[in-house]
C-alpha positions as CSV (number, residue, x, y, z in Angstrom):
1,X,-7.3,19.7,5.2
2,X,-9.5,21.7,3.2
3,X,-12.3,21.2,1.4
4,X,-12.6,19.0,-1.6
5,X,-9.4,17.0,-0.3
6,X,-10.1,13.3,0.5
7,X,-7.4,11.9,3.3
8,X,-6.6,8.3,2.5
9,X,-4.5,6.1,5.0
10,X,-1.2,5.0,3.3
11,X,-1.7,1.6,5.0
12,X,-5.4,1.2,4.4
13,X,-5.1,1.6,0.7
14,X,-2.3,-1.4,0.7
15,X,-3.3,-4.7,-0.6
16,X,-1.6,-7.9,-1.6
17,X,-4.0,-10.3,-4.6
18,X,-2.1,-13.3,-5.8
19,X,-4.0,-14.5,-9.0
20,X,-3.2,-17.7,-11.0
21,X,-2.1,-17.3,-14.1
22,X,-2.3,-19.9,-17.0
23,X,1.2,-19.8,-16.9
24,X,2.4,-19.5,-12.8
25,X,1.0,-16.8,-10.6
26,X,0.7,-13.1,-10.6
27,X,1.3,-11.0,-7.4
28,X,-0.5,-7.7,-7.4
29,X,0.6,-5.7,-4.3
30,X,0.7,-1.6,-3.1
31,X,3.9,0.5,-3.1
32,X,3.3,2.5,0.3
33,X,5.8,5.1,-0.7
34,X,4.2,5.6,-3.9
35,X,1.0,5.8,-2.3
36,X,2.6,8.6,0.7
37,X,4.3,10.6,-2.9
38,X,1.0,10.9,-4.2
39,X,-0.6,12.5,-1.3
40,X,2.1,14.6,-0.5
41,X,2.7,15.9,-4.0
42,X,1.2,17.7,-6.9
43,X,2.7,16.0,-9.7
44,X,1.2,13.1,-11.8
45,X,-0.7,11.0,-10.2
46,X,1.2,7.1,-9.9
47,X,-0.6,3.5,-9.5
48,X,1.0,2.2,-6.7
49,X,-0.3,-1.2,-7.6
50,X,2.5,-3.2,-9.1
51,X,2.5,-6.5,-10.8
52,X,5.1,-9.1,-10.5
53,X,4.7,-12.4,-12.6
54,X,6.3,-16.1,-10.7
55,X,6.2,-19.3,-12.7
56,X,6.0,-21.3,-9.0
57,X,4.5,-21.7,-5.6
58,X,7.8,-21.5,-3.8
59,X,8.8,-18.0,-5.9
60,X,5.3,-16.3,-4.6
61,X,6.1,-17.7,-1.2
62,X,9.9,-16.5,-1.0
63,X,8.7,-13.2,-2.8
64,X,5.8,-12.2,-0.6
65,X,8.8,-13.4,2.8
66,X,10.8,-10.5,1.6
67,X,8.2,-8.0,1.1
68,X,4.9,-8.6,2.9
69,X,5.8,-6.4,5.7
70,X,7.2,-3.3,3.4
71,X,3.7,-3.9,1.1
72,X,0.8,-4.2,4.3
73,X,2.7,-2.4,7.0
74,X,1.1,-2.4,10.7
75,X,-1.2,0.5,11.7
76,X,-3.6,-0.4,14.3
77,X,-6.1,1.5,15.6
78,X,-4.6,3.3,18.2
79,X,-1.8,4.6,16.0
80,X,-4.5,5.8,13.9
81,X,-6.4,7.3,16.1
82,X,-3.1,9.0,18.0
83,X,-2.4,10.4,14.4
84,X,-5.7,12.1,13.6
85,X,-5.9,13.6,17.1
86,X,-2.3,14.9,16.5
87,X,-3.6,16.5,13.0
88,X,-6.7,18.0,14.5
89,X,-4.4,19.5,17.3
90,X,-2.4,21.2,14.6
91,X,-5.5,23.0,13.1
């Protein structure tokens, strides 16, 4: 890494935020491959936040079964810390 550049951790940056609505519930949460593409690439920058709108309870719940584990995936801290030791011993 050179100067300047600021490393973010793909799976630190991911969040889920469920939000009531007027209408039903909005479910904000992080793409981790959009976050990885914009790290790894020099084109236009994407939000990797996306919003999905569910007029009940039981859609948010079946929603966030299919997809909590692709939106927060694990990364404790040994994994983290195996990964920056295997960067530094690239430099």
């Amino acid at each position: 890494m050179s100067g300047g550049e600021v490393a973010v951790n793909p799976v630190s940056a991911c969040i889920v935020r469920i939000e009531r609505m007027a209408n039903g519930f909005e479910v904000e949460i992080t793409d981790p491959a959009i976050v990885k593409a914009n790290q790894s690439s020099k084109d236009k920058w994407r939000d990797p936040n996306i919003s999905y709108a569910f007029k009940t309870v039981r859609e948010v719940v079946a929603f966030l079964s299919r997809n909590l584990e692709k939106a927060l995936p694990v990364d404790d801290y040994t994994s983290s810390f195996d990964k920056a030791a295997d960067e530094e011993s690239d430099s």
